[in-house]
Gaussian input, Z-matrix of N, CA and C with variables (Angstrom, degrees):
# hf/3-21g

backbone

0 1
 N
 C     1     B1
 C     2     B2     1     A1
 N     3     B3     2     A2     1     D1
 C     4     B4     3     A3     2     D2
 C     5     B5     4     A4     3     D3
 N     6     B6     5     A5     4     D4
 C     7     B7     6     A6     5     D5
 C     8     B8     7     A7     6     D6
 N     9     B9     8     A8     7     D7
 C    10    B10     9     A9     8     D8
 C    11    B11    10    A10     9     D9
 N    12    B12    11    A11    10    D10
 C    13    B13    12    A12    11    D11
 C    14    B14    13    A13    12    D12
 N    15    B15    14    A14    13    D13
 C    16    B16    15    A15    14    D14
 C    17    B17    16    A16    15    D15
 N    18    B18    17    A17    16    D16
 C    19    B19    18    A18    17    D17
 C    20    B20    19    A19    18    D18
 N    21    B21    20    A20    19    D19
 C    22    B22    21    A21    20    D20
 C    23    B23    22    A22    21    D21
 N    24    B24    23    A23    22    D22
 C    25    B25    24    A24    23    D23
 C    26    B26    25    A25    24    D24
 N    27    B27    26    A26    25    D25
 C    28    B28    27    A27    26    D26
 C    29    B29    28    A28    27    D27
 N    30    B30    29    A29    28    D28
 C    31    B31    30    A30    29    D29
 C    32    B32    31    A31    30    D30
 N    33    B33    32    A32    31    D31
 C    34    B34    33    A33    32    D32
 C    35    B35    34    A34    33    D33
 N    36    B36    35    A35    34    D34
 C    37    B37    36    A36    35    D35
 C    38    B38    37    A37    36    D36
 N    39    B39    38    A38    37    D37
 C    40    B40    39    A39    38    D38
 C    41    B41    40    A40    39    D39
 N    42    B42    41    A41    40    D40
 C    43    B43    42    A42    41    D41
 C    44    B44    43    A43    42    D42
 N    45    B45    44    A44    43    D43
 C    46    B46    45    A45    44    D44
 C    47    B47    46    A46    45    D45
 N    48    B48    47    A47    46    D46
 C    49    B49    48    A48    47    D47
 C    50    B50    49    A49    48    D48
 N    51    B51    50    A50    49    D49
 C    52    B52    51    A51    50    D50
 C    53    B53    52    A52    51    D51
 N    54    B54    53    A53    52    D52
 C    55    B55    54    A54    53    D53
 C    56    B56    55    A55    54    D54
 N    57    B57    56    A56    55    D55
 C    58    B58    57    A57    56    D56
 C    59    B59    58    A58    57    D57
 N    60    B60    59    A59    58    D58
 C    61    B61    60    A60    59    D59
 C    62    B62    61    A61    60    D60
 N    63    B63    62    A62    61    D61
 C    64    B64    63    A63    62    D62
 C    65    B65    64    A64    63    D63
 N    66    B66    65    A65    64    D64
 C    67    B67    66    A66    65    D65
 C    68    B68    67    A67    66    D66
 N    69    B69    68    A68    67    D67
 C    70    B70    69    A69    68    D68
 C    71    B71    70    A70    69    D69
 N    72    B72    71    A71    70    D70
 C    73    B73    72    A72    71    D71
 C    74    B74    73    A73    72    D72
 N    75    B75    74    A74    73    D73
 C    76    B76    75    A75    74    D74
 C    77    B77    76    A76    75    D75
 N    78    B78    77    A77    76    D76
 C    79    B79    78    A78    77    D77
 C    80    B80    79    A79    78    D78
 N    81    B81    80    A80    79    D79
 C    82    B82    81    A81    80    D80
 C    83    B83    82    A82    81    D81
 N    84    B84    83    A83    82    D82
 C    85    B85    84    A84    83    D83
 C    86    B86    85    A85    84    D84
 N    87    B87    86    A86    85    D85
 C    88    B88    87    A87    86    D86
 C    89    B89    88    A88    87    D87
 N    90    B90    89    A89    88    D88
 C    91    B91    90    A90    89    D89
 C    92    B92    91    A91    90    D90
 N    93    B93    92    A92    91    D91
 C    94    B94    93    A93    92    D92
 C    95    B95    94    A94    93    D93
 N    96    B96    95    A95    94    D94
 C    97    B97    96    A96    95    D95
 C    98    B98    97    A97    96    D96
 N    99    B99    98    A98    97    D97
 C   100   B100    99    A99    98    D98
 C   101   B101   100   A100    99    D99
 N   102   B102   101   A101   100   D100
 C   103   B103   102   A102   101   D101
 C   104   B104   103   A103   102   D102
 N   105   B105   104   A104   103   D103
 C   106   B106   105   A105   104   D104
 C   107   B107   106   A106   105   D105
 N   108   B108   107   A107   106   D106
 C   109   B109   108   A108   107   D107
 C   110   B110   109   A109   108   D108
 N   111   B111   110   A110   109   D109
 C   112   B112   111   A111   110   D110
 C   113   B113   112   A112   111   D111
 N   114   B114   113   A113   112   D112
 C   115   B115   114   A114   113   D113
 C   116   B116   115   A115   114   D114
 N   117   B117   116   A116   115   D115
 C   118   B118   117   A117   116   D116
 C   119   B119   118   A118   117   D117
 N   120   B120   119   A119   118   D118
 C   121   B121   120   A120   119   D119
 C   122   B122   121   A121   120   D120
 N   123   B123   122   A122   121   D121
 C   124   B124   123   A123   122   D122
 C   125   B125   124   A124   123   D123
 N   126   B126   125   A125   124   D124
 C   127   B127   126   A126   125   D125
 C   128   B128   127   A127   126   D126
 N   129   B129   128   A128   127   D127
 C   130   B130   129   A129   128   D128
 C   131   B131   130   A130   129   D129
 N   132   B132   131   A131   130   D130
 C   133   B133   132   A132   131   D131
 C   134   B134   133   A133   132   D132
 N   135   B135   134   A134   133   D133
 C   136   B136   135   A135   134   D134
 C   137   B137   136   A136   135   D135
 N   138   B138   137   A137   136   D136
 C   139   B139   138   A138   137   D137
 C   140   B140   139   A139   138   D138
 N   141   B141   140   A140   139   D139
 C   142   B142   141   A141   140   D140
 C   143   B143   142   A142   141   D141
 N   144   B144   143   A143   142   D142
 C   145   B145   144   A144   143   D143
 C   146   B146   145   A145   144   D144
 N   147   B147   146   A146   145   D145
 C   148   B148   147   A147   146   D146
 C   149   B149   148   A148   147   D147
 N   150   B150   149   A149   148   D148
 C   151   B151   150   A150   149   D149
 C   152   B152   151   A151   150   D150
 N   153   B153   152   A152   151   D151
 C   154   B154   153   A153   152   D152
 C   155   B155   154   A154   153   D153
 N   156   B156   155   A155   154   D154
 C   157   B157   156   A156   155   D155
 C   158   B158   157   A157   156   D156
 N   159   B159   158   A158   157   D157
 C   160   B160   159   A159   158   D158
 C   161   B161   160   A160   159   D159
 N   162   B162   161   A161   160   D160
 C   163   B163   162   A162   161   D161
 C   164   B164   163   A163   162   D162
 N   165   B165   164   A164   163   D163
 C   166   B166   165   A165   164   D164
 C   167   B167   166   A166   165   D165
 N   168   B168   167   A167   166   D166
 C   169   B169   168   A168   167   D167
 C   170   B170   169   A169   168   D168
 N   171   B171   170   A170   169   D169
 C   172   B172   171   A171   170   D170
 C   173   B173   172   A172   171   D171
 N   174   B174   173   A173   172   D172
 C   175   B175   174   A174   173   D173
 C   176   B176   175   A175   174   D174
 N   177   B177   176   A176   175   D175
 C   178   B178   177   A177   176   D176
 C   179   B179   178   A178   177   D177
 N   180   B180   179   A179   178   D178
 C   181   B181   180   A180   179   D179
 C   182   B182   181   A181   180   D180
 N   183   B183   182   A182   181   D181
 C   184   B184   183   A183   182   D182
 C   185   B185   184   A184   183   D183
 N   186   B186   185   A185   184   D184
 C   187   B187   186   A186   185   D185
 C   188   B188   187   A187   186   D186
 N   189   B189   188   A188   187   D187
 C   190   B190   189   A189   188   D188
 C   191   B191   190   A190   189   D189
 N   192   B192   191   A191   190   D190
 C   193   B193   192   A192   191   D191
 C   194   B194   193   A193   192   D192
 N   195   B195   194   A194   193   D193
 C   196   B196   195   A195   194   D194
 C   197   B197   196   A196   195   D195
 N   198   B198   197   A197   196   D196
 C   199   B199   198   A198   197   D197
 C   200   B200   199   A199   198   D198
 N   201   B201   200   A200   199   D199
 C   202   B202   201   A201   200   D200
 C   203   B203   202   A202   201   D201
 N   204   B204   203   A203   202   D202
 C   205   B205   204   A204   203   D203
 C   206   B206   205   A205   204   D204
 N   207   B207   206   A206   205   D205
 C   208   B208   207   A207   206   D206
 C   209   B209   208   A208   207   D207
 N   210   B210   209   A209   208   D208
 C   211   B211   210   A210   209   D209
 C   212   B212   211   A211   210   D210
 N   213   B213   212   A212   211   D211
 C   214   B214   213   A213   212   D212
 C   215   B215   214   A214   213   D213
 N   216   B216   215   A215   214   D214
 C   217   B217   216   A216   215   D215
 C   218   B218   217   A217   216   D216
 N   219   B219   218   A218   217   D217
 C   220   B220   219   A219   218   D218
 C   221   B221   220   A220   219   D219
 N   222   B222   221   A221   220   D220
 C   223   B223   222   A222   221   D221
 C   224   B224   223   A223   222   D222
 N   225   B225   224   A224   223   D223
 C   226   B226   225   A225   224   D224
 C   227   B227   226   A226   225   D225
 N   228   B228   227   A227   226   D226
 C   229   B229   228   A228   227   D227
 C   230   B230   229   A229   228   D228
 N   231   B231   230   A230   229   D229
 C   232   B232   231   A231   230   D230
 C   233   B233   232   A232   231   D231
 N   234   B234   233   A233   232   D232
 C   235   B235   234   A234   233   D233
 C   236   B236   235   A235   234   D234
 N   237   B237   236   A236   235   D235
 C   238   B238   237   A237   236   D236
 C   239   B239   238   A238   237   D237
 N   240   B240   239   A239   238   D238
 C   241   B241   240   A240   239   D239
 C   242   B242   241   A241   240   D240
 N   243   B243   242   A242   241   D241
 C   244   B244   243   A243   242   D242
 C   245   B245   244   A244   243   D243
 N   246   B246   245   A245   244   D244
 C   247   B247   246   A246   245   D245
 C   248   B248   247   A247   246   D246
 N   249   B249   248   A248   247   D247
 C   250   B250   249   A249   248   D248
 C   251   B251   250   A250   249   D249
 N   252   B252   251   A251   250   D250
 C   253   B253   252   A252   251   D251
 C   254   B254   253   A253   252   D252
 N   255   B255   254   A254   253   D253
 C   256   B256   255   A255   254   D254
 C   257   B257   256   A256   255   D255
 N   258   B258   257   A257   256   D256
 C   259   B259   258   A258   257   D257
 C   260   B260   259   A259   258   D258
 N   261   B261   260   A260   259   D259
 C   262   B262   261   A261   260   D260
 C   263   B263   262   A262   261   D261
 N   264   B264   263   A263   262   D262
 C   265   B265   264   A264   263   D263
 C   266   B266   265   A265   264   D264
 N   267   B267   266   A266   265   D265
 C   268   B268   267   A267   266   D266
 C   269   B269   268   A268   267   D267
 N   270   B270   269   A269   268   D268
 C   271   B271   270   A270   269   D269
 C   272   B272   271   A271   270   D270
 N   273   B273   272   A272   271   D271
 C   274   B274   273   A273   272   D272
 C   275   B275   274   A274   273   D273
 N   276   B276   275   A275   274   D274
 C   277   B277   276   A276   275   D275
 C   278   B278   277   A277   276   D276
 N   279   B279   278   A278   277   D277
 C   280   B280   279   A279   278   D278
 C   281   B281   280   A280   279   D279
 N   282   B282   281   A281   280   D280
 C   283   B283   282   A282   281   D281
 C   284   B284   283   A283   282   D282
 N   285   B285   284   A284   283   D283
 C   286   B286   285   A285   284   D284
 C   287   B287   286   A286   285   D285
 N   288   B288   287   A287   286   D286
 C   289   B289   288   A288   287   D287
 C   290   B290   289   A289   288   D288
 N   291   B291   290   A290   289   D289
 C   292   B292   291   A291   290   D290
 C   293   B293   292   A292   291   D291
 N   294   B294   293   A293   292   D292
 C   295   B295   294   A294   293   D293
 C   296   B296   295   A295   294   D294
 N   297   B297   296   A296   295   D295
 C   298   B298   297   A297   296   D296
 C   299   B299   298   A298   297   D297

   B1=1.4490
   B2=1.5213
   B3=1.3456
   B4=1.2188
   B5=1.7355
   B6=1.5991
   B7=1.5666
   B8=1.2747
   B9=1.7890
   B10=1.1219
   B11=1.6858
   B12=1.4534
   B13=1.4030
   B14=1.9938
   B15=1.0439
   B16=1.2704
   B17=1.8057
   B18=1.3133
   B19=1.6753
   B20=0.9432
   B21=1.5108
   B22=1.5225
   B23=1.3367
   B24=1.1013
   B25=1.8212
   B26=1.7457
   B27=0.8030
   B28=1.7628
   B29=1.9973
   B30=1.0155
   B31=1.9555
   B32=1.5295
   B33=1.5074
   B34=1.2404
   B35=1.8103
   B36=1.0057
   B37=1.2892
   B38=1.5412
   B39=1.0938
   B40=1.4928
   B41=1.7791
   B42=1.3464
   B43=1.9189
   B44=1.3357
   B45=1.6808
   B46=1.1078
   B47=1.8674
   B48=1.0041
   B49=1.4136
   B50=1.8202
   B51=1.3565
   B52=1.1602
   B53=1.4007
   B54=1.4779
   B55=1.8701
   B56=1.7932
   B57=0.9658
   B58=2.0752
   B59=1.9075
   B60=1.0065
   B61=1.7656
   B62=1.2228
   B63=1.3522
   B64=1.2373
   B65=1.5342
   B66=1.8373
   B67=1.4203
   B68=1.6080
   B69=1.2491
   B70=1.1819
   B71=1.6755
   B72=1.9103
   B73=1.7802
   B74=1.5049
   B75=1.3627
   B76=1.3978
   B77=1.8714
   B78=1.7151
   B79=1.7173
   B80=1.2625
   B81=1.3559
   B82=1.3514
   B83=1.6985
   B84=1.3138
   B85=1.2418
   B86=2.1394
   B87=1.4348
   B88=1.4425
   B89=2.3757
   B90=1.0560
   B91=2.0680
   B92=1.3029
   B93=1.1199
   B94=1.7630
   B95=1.6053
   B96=1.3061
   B97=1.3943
   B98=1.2376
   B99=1.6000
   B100=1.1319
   B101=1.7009
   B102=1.5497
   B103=1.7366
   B104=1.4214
   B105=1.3627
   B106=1.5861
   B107=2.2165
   B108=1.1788
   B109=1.5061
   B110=1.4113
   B111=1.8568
   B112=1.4949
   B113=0.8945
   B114=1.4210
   B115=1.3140
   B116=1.1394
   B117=1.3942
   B118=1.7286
   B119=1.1248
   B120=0.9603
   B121=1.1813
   B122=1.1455
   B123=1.7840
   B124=1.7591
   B125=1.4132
   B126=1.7259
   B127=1.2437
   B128=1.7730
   B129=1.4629
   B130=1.5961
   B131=1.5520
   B132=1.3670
   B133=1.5795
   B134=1.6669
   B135=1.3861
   B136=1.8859
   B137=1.8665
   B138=0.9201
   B139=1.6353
   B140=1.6058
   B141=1.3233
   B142=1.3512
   B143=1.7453
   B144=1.1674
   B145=1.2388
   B146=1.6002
   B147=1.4061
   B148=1.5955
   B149=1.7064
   B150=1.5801
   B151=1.8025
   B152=1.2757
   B153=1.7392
   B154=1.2475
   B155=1.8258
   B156=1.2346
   B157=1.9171
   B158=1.2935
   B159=1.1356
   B160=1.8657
   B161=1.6623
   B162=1.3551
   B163=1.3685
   B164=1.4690
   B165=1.6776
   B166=1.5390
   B167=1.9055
   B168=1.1155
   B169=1.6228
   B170=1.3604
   B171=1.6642
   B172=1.8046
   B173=1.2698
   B174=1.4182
   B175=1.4972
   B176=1.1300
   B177=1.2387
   B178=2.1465
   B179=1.9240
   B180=1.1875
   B181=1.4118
   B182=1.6934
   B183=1.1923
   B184=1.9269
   B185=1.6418
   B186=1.6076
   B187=1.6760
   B188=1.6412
   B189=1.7634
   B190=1.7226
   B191=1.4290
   B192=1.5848
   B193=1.3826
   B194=1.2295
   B195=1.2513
   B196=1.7695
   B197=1.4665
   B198=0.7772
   B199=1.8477
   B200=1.1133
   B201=1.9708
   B202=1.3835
   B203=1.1669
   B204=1.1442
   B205=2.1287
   B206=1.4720
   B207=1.4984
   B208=1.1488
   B209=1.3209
   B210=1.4578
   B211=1.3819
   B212=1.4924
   B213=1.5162
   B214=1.4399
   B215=1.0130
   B216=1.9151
   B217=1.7244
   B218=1.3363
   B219=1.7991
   B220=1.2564
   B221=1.7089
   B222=1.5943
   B223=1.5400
   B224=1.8018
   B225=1.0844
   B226=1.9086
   B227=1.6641
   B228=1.3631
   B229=1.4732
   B230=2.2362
   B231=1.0291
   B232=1.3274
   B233=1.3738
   B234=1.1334
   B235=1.5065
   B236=1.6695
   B237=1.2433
   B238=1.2384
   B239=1.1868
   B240=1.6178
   B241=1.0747
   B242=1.8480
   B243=1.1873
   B244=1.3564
   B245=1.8666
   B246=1.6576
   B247=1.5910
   B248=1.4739
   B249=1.6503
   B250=1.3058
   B251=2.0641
   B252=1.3755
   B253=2.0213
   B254=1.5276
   B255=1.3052
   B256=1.1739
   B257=2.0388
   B258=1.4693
   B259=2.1010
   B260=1.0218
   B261=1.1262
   B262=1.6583
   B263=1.7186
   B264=1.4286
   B265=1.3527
   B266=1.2881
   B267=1.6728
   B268=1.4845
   B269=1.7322
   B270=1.5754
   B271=1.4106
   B272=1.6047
   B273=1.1080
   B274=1.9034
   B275=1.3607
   B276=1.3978
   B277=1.3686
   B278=1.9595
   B279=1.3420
   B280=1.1048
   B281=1.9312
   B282=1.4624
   B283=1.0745
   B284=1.3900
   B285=1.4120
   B286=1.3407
   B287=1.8326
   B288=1.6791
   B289=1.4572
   B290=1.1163
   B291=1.4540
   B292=1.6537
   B293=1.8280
   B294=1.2063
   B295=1.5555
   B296=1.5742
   B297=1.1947
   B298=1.4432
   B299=2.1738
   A1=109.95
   A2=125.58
   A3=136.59
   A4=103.33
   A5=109.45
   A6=110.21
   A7=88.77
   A8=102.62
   A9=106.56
   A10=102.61
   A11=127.95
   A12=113.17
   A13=104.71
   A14=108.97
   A15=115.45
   A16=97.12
   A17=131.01
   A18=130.70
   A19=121.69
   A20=139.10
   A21=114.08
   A22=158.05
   A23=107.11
   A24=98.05
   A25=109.67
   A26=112.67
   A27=123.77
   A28=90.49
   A29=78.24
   A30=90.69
   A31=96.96
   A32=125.55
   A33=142.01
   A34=100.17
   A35=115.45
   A36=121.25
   A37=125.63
   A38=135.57
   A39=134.19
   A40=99.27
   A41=96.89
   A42=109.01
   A43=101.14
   A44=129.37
   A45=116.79
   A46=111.15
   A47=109.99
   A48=119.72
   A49=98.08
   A50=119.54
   A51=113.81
   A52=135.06
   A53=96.70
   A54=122.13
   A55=89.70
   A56=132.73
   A57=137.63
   A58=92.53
   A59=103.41
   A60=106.95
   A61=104.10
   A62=136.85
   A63=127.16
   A64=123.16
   A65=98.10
   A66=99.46
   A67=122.44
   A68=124.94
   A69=117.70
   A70=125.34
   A71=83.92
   A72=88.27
   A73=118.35
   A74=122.60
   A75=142.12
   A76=92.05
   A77=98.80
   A78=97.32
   A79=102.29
   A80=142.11
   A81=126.81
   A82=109.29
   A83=106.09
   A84=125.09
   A85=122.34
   A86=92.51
   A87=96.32
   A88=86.75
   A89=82.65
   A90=88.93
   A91=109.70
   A92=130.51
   A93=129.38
   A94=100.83
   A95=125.26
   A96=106.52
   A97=105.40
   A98=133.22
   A99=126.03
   A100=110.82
   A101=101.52
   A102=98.27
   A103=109.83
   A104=104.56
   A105=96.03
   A106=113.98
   A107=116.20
   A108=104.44
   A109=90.45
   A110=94.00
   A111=140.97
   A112=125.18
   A113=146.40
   A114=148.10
   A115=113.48
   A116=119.04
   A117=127.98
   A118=132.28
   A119=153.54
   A120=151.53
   A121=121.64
   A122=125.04
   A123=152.12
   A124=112.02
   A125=122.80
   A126=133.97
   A127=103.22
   A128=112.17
   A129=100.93
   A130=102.08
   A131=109.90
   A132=108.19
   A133=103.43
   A134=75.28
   A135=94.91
   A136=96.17
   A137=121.52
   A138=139.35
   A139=119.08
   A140=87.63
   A141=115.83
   A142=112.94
   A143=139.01
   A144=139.43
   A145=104.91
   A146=118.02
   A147=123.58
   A148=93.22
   A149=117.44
   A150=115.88
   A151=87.46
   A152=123.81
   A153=123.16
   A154=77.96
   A155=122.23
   A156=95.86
   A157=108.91
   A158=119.79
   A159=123.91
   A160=101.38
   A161=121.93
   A162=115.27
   A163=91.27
   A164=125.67
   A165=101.22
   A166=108.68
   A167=113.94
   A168=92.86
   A169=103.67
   A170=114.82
   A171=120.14
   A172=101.36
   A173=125.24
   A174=132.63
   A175=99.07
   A176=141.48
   A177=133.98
   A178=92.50
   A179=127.21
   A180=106.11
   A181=107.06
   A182=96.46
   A183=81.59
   A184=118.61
   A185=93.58
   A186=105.52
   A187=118.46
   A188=101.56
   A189=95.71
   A190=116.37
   A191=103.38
   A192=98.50
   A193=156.46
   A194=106.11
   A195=136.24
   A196=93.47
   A197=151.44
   A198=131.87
   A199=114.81
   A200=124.53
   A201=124.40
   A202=133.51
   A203=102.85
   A204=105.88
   A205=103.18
   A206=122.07
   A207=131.46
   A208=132.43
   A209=118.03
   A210=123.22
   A211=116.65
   A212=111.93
   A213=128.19
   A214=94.42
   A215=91.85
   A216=103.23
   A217=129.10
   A218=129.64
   A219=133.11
   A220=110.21
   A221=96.64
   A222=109.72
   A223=110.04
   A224=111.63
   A225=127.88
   A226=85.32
   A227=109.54
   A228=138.75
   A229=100.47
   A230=108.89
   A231=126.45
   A232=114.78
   A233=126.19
   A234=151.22
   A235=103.38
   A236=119.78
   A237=134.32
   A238=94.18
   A239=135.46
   A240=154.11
   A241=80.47
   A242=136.32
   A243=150.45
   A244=89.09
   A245=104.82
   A246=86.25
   A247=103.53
   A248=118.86
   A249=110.54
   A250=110.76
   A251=68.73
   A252=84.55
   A253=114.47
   A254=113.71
   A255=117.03
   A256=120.63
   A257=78.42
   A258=75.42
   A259=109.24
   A260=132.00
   A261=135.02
   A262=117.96
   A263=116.99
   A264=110.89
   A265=109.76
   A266=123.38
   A267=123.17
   A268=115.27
   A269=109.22
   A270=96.76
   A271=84.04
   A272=121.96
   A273=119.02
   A274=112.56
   A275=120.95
   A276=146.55
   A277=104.27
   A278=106.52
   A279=100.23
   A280=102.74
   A281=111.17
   A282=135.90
   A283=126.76
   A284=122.52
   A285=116.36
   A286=117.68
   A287=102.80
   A288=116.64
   A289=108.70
   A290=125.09
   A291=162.40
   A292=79.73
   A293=88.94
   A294=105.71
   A295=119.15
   A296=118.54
   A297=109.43
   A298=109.88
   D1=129.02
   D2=178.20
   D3=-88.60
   D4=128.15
   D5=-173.72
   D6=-77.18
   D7=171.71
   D8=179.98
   D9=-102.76
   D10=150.30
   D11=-168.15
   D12=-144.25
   D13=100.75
   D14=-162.54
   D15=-91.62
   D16=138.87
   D17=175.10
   D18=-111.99
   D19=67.41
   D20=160.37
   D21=-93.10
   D22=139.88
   D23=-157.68
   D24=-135.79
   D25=159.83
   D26=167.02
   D27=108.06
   D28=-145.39
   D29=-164.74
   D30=-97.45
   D31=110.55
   D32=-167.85
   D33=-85.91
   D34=126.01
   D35=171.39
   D36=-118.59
   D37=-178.27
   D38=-169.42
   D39=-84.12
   D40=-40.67
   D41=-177.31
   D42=-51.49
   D43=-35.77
   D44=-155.79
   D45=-104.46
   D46=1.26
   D47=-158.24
   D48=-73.50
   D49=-46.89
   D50=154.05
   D51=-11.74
   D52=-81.18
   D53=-171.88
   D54=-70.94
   D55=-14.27
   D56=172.31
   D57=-74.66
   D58=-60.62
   D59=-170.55
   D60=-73.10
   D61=-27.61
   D62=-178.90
   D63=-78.12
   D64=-36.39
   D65=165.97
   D66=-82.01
   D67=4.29
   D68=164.27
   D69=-79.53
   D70=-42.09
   D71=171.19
   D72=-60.93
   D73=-14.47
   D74=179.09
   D75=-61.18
   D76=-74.64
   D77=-167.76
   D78=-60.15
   D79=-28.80
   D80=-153.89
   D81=-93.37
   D82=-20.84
   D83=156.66
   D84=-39.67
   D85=-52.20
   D86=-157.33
   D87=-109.52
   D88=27.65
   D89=-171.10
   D90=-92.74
   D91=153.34
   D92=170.09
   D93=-58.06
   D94=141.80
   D95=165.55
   D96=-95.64
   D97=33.44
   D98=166.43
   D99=-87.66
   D100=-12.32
   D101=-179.49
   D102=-81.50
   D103=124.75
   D104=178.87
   D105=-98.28
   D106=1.42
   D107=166.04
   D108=-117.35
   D109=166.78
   D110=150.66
   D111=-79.77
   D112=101.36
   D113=161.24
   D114=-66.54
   D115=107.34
   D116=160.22
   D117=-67.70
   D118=-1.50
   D119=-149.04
   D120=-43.21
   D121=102.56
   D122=-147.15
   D123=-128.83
   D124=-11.34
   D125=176.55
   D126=-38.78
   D127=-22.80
   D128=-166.50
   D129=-119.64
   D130=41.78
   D131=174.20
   D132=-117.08
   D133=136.51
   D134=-157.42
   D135=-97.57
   D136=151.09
   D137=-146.55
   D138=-19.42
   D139=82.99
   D140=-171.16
   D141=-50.56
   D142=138.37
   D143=179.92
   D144=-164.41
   D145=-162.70
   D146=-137.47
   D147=-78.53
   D148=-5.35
   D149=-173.05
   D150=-64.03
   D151=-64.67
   D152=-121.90
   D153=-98.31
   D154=-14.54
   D155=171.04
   D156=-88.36
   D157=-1.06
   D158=167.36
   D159=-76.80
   D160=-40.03
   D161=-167.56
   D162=-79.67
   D163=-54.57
   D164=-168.80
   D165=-65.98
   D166=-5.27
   D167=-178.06
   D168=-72.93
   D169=-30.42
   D170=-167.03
   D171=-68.20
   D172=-60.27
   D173=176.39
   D174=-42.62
   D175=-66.60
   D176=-165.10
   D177=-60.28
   D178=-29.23
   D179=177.03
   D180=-86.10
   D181=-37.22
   D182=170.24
   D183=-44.11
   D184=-59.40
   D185=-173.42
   D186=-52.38
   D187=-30.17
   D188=-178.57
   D189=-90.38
   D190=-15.73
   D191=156.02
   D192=-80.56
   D193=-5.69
   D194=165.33
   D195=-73.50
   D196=18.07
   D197=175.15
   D198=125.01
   D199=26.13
   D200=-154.18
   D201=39.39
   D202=23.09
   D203=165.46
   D204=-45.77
   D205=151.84
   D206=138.15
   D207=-91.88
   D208=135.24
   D209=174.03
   D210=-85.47
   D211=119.62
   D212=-168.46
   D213=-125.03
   D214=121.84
   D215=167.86
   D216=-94.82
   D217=124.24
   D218=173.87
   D219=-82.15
   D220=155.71
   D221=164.00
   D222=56.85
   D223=12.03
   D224=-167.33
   D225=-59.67
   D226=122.48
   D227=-163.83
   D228=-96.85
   D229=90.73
   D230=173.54
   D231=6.94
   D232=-35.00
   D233=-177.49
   D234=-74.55
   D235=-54.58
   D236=174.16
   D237=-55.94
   D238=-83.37
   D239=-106.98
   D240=-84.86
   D241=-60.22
   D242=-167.18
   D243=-45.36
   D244=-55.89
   D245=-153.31
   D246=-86.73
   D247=11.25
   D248=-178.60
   D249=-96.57
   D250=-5.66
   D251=165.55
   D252=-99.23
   D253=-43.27
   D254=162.31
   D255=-32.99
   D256=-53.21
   D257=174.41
   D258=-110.29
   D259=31.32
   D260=169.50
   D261=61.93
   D262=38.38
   D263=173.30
   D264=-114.83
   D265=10.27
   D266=154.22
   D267=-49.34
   D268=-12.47
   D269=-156.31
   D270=-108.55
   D271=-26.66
   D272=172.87
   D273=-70.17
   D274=-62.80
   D275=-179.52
   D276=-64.64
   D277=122.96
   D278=178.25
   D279=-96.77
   D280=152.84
   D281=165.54
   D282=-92.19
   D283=72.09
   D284=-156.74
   D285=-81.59
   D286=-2.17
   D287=168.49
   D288=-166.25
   D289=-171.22
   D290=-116.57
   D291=-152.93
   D292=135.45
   D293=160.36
   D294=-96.64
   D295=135.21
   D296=-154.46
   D297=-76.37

């Protein structure tokens, strides 16, 4: 089974959160539905604030709605990690590492 591995990076905005959910329903579309997480990978999102935890909350409802996948975040950059505790979606959203 090939995971599924979604990347976003640069300066996440509200405009873009869309074309983020759309390309996931894209991979999750053509995915085994035997994989049950989302790989995020956010290590390259540059000054992260309340856009880009609006886009990962939309993406974890895309992912649980395809077949209850979970969306697991890689490389989640300390900054993130604060405001995804801040609104309590550390406990929905999994954290699957430390940003280096």
């Amino acid at each position: 089974m090939t995971p599924i591995v979604l990347t976003v990076s640069g300066r996440v905005t509200r405009s873009a959160v869309p074309g983020l959910c759309a390309e996931l329903e894209a991979l999750l579309a053509t995915a085994d539905r035997e994989v049950t997480s989302v790989y995020c990978d956010v290590a390259a999102v540059v000054r992260p604030d309340l856009a880009a935890v609006e886009a990962i909350g939309r993406l974890s409802l895309v992912a649980r709605r395809s077949g209850g996948r979970r969306l697991r975040l890689c490389g989640t950059p300390p900054e993130l990690r604060l405001l995804m505790d801040l609104v309590g979606l550390s406990d929905v959203v999994g954290l699957a590492d430390t940003a280096s």
